[in-house]
C-alpha positions in Angstrom: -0.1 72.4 -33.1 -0.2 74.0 -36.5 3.1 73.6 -38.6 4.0 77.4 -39.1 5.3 77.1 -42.7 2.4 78.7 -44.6 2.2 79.8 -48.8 0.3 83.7 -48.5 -1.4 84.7 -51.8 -1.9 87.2 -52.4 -4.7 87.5 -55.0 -4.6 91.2 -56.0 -1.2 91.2 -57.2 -2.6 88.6 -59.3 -4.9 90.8 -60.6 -2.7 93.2 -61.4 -0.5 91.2 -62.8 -3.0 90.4 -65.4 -3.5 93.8 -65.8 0.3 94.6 -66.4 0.1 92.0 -69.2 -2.8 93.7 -70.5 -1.1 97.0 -70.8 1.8 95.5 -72.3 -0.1 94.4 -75.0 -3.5 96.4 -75.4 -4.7 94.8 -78.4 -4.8 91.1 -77.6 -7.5 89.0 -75.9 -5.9 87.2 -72.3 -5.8 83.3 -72.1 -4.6 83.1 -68.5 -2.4 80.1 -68.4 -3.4 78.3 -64.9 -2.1 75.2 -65.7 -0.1 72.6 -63.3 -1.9 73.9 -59.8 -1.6 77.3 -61.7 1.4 76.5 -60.7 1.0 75.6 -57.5 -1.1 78.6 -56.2 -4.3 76.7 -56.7 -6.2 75.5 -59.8 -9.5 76.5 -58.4 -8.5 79.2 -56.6 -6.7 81.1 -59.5 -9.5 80.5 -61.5 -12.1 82.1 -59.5 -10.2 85.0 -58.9 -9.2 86.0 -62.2 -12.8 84.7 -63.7 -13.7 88.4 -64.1 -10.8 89.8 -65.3 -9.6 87.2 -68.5 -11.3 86.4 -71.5 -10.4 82.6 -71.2 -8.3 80.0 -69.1 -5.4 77.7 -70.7 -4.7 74.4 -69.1 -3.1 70.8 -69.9 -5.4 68.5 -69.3 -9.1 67.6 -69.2 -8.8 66.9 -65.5 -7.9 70.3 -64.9 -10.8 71.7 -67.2 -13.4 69.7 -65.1 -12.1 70.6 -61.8 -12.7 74.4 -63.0 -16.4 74.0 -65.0 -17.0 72.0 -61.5 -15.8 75.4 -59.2 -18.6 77.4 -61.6 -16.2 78.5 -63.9 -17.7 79.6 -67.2 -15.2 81.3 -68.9 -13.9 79.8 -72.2 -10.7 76.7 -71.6 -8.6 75.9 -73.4 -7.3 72.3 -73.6 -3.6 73.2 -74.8 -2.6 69.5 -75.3 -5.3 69.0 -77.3 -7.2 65.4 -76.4 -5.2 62.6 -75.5 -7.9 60.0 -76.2 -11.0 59.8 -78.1 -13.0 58.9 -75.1 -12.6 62.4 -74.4 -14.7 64.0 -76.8 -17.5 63.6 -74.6 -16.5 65.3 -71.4 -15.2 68.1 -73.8 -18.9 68.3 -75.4 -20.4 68.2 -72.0 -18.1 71.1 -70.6 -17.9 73.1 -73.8 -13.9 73.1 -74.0 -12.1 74.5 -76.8 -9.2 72.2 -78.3 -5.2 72.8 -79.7 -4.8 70.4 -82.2 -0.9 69.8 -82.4 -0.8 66.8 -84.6 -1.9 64.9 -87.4 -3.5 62.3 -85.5 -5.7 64.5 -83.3 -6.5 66.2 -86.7 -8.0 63.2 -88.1 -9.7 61.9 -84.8 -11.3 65.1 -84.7 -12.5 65.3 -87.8 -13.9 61.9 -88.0 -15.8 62.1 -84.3 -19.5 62.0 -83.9 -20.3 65.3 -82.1 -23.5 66.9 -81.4 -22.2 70.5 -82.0 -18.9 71.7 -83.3 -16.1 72.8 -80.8 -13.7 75.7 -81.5 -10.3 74.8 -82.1 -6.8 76.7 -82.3 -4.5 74.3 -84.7 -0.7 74.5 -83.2 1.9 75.3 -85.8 5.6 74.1 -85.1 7.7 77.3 -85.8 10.7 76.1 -84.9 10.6 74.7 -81.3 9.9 71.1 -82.6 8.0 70.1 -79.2 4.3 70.4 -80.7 2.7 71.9 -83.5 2.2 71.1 -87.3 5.1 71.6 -89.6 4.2 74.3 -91.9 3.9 72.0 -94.6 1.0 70.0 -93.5 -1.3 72.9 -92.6 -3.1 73.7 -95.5 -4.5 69.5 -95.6 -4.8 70.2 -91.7 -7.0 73.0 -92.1 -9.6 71.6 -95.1 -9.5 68.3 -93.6 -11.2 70.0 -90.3 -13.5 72.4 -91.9 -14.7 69.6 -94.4 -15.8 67.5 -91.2 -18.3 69.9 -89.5 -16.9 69.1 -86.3 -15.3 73.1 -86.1 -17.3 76.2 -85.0 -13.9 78.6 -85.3 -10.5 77.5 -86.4 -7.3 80.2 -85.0 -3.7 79.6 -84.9 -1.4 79.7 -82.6 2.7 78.8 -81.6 4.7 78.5 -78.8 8.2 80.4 -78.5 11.3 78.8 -78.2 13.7 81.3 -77.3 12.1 84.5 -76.2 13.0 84.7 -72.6 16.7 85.8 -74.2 16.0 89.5 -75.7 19.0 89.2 -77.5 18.5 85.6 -79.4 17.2 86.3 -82.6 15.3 83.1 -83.4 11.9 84.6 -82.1 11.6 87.0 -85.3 12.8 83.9 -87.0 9.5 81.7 -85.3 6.6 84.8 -85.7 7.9 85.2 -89.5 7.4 81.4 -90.3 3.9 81.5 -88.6 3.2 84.6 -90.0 4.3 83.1 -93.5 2.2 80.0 -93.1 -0.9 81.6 -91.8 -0.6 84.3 -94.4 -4.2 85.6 -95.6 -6.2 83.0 -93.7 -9.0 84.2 -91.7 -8.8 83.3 -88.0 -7.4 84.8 -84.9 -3.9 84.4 -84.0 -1.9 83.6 -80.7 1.6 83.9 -80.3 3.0 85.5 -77.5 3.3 83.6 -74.0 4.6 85.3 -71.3 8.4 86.6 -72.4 6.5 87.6 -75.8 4.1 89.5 -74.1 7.0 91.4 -72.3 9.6 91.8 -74.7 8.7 91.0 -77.9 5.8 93.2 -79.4 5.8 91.9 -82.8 4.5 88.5 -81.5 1.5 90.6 -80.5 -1.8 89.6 -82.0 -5.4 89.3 -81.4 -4.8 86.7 -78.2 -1.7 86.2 -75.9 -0.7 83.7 -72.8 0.3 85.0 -69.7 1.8 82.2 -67.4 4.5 82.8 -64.9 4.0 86.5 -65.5 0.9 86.1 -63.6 2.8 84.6 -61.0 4.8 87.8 -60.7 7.7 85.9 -61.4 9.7 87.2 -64.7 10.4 85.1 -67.7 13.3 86.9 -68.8 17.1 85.6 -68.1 18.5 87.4 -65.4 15.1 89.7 -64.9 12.6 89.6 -61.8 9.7 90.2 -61.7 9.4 93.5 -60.4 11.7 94.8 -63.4 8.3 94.4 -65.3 6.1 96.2 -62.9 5.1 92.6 -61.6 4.1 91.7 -58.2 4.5 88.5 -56.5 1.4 86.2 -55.3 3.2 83.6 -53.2 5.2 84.4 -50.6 6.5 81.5 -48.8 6.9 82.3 -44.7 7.8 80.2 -42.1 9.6 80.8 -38.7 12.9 80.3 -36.6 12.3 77.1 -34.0 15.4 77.6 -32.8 17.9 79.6 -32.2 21.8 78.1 -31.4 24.8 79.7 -30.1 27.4 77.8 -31.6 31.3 77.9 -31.3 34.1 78.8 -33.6 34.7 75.7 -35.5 31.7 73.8 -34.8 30.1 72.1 -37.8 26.0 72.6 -38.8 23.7 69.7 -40.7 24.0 66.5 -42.4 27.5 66.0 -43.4 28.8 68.9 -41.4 29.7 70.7 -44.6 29.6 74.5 -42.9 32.0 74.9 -40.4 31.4 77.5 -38.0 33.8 81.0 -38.1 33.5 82.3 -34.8 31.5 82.1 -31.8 27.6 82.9 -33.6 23.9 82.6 -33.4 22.3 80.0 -35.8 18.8 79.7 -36.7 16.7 76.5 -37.4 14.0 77.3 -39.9 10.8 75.1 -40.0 10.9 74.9 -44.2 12.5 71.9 -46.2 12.7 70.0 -49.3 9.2 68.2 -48.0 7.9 71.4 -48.4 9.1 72.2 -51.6 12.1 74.6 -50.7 15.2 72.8 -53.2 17.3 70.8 -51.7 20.2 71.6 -53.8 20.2 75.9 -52.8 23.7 76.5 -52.2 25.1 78.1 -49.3 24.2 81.8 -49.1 20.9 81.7 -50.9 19.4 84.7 -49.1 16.7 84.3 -46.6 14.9 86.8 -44.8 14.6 86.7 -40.9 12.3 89.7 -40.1 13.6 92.3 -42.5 17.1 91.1 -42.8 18.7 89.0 -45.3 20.7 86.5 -44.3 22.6 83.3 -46.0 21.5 79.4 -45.6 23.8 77.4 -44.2 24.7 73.6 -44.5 22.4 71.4 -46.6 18.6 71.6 -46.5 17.0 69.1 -44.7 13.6 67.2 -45.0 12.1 69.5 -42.7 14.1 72.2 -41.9 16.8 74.8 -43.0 19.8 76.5 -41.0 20.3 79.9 -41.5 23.6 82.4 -40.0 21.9 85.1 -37.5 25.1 87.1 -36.7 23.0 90.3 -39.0 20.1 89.9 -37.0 20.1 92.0 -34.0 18.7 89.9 -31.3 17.3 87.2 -33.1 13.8 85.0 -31.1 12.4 82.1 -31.2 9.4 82.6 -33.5 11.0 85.4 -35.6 9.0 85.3 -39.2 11.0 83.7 -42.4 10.4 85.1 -45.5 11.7 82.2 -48.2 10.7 84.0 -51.6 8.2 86.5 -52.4 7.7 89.7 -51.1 11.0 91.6 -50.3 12.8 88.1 -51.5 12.5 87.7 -55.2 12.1 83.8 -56.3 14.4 84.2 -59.0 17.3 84.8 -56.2 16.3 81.8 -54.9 16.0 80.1 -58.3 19.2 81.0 -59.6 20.8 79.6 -56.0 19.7 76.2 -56.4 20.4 75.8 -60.0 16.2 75.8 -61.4 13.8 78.3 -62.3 11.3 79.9 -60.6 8.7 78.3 -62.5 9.9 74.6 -60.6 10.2 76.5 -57.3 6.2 77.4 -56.9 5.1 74.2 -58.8 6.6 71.9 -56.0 5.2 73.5 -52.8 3.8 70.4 -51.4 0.7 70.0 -50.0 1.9 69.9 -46.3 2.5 73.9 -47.1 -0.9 75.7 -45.8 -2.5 78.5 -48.4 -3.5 80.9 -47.0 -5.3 84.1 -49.2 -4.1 87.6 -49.0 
């Protein structure tokens, strides 16, 4: 028998999610960010379906860049760690992968490699998030040290912003005026904006931007969803009700027996758990949706399965469809509940979870 918790995708919502993005900011070139499982919709998947529609693919590590070139994937990818080992260079050759450079060793391993062609490369600049990047004083030597090697086809810039899911924090003019300071004249294309840039901040526009969790339909703004942005969702997480209890006032549900019963009242059993990926640590009340009504968890979430209150469900079955976030149940409800973001939330569906395409 077939486990009914199930991940649908649905794949053109991700397409127009992309397009969203592209409206938002008309003028720049798309590097879909697919990294981490595209997280957790499917590395291979998400790439084919949005092959068409991007100009290039951002991931995090080589592995991820073969398991694409492998799928047919042409489109240009971009390594946005950069190498972690020399050894690399050769797979990166072979599959024609462009690089981030972040830091002065990469810098000089690159520019001392034996390549058979040059590989195009976007040097990182640490505006102010001091994660990755160059500090603005060492990009000048950065720069002449690459182009002197012959190892670079193209050289653009990019940054990563610290602060910009908070429209009101200041700091992201601060970041695009120091990259904008340090770049100055230099020729090269630019590429600033991730996903709350592209959104909110249209002064971080330039010739290339990053959409990640926008893609997702899930926002990147604090306190936004997704749909606030004209964003759909692509996962929706279902399962269904494998039980259905009437309990008594005063009886006590789950591990610990932390909910105590009010009144005489139908409780559900959903098959969904933290071995699924649903958080363990969702308070009581994150909404849940039994058919078309929301309803509040109860008691702790279990390995496997979830407890729900069903008094606002008129007659409530055995079977009845769950809806745990997605459509008609925004993630970042969920999110917010259980103390993360939404970004953890579709990263650690586990692989027990079937995908199935819209």
């Amino acid at each position: 028998m077939t486990r009914a918790t199930e991940a649908r995708l649905d794949l053109a919502a991700l397409r127009s999610n992309l397009q969203r993005a592209r409206e938002l900011s008309p003028n720049s070139k798309m590097m879909a960010i697919i990294k981490a499982n595209a997280y957790g919709h499917g590395l291979v998947r998400i790439g084919r379906a949005l092959m068409e529609d991007t100009d290039a693919f951002g991931v995090a590590s080589g592995e991820e860049a073969w398991a694409l070139r492998m799928a047919g994937i042409q489109k240009p990818i971009n390594l946005l760690e950069g190498f972690f080992d020399r050894d690399e260079f050769a797979q990166i050759e072979e599959h024609e992968l462009d690089l981030t450079i972040h830091h002065v060793w990469q810098v000089n391993a690159l520019a001392e490699a034996k390549l058979n062609k040059p590989v195009n490369v976007w040097l990182k600049l640490d505006s102010g998030m001091h994660r990755l990047g160059l500090a603005p004083d060492l990009l000048d030597e950065a720069c002449d040290h690459l182009m002197a090697s012959g190892n670079v086809a193209s050289l653009g810039y990019m940054t990563h912003l610290a602060n910009a899911d908070d429209e009101q924090d200041p700091f992201t003019n601060e970041q695009v005026s120091v990259f904008d300071k340090t770049i100055d004249s230099r020729e090269g294309e630019r590429n600033i904006a991730n996903s709350a840039g592209i959104i909110a901040w249209p002064d971080s526009h330039r010739e290339w931007a990053r959409p990640g969790i926008m893609l997702y339909g899930v926002s990147p703004m604090l306190g936004k969803k997704g749909e606030e942005h004209g964003l759909k969702p692509v996962m929706t997480l279902r399962s269904r009700l494998i039980a259905v209890n009437y309990l008594k006032k005063g009886d006590r549900v789950g591990y610990g027996g932390t909910w105590e019963c009010p009144e005489d009242m139908p409780v559900g059993v959903v098959a969904i758990g933290y071995g699924d990926g649903y958080p363990r640590h969702a308070r009581e009340g994150t909404p849940v949706r039994v058919r078309d009504q929301l309803v509040p968890l109860i008691g702790r979430v279990s390995m496997d399965m979830i407890t729900v209150d069903l008094r606002r469900v008129v007659q409530p079955r055995v079977g009845d469809e769950v809806t745990l976030w997605g459509e008609g149940l925004p993630i970042e409800l969920i999110a917010e509940a259980a103390g993360t973001i939404g970004y953890e939330l579709l990263c650690g569906v586990t692989p027990r979870v079937r995908m199935v395409e819209a």
